[in-house]
ROSELO-712193 format. One record per residue (C-alpha): residue number from 1; residue in one letter; chain; x, y, z. Coordinates in pm, 1 decimal. Each point is the difference from the previous one (the first is absolute). Layout:
% residues N
 nuti lumba tido       xx       yy       zz
  NUM     A    A        X        Y        Z
...
***
This chain:
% residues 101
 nuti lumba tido       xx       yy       zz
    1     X    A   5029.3   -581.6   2635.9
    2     X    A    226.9    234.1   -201.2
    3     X    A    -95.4    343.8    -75.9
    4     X    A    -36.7    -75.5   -419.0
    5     X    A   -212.6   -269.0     73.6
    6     X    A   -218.2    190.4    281.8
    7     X    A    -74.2    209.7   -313.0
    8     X    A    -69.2   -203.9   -294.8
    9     X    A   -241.1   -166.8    236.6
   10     X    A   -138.6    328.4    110.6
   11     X    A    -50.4    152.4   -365.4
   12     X    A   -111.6   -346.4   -117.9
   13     X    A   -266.0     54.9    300.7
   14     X    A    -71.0    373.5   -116.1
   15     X    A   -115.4    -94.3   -381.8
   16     X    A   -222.4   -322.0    109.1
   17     X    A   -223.5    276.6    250.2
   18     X    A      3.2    274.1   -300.0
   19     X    A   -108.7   -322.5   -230.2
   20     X    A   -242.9   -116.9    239.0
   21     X    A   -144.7    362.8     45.7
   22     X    A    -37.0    -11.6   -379.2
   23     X    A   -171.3   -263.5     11.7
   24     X    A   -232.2     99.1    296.5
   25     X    A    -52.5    343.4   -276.0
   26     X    A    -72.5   -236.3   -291.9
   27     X    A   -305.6   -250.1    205.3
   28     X    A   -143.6    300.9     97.0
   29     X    A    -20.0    144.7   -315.6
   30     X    A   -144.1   -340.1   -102.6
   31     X    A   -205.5    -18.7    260.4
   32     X    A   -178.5    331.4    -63.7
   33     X    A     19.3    -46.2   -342.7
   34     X    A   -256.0   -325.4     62.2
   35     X    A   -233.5    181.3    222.7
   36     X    A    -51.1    316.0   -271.1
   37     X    A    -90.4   -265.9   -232.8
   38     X    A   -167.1   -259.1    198.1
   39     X    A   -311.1    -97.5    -87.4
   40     X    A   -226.6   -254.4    175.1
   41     X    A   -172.6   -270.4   -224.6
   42     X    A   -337.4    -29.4    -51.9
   43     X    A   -197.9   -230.9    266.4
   44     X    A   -179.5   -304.2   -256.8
   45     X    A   -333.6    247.5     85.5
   46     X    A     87.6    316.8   -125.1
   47     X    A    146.6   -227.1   -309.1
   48     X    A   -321.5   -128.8    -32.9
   49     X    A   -205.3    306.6     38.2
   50     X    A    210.8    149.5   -259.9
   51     X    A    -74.3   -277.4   -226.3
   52     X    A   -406.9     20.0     55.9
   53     X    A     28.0    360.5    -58.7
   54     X    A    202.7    -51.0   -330.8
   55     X    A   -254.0   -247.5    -65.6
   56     X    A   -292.0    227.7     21.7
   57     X    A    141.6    222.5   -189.0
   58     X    A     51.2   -223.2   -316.1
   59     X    A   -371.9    -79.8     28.6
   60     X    A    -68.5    357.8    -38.9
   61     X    A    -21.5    145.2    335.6
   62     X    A    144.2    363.5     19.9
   63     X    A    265.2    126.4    230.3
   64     X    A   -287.4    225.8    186.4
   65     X    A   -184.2   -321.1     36.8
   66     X    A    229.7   -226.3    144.9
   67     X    A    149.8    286.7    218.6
   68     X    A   -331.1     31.0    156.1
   69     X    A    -14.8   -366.7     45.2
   70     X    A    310.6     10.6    198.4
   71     X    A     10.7    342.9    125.5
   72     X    A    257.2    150.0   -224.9
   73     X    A    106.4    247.2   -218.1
   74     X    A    -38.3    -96.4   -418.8
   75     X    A    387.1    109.3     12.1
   76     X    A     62.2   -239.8    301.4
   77     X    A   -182.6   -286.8   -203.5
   78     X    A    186.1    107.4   -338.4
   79     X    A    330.4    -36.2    167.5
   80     X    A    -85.8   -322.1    207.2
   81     X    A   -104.1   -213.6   -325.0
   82     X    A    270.0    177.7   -204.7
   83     X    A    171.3   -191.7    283.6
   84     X    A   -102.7   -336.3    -93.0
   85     X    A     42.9    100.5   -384.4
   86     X    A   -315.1     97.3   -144.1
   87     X    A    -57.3    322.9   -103.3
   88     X    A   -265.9    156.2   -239.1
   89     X    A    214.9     -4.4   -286.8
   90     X    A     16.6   -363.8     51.7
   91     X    A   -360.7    -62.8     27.4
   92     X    A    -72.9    165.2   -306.4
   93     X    A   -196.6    331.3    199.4
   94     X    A    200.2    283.4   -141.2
   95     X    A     33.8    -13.6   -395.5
   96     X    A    403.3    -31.2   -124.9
   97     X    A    106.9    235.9   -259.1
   98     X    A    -74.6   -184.1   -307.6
   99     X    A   -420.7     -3.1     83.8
  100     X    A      3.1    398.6     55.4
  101     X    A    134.0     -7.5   -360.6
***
């Protein structure tokens, strides 16, 4: 093996280990990227729970109720069937703009 060819192989060799050392900088970037923002799904119960509580609530239970039912906080409850998209807006609880008037 000549000397020229020694290094073309050589540098050729040099920028494939500073790509793959990018690359081993990018998937870890990814990687922690997806465990900041990971987020486990909801088990079928806690779906369901959810859904009973957003129930109750729509049958005129209040937060304070149905947080002592399941032993949480009205703000835990609010957030939980905001969750499943009800809120008291929806439900027709809290007058819109237009009654007040």
């Amino acid at each position: 093996m000549n000397a020229q060819k020694f290094y073309d192989e050589w540098k050729e060799l040099v920028q494939l280990s500073k790509l793959i050392n990018l690359r081993k900088k990018e998937l870890k970037k990814i990687l922690k990227s997806l465990e900041n923002n990971y987020r486990p799904m909801r088990s079928p119960e806690s779906l369901k729970r959810e859904m009973e509580m957003a129930e109750r609530y729509k049958n005129g239970e209040t937060l304070q109720e149905i947080g002592d039912h399941y032993g949480l906080t009205r703000e835990r409850v609010r957030q939980l069937i905001n969750k499943v998209g009800v809120s008291g807006k929806s439900t027709g609880r809290y007058p819109t703009k237009e009654v007040i008037k």
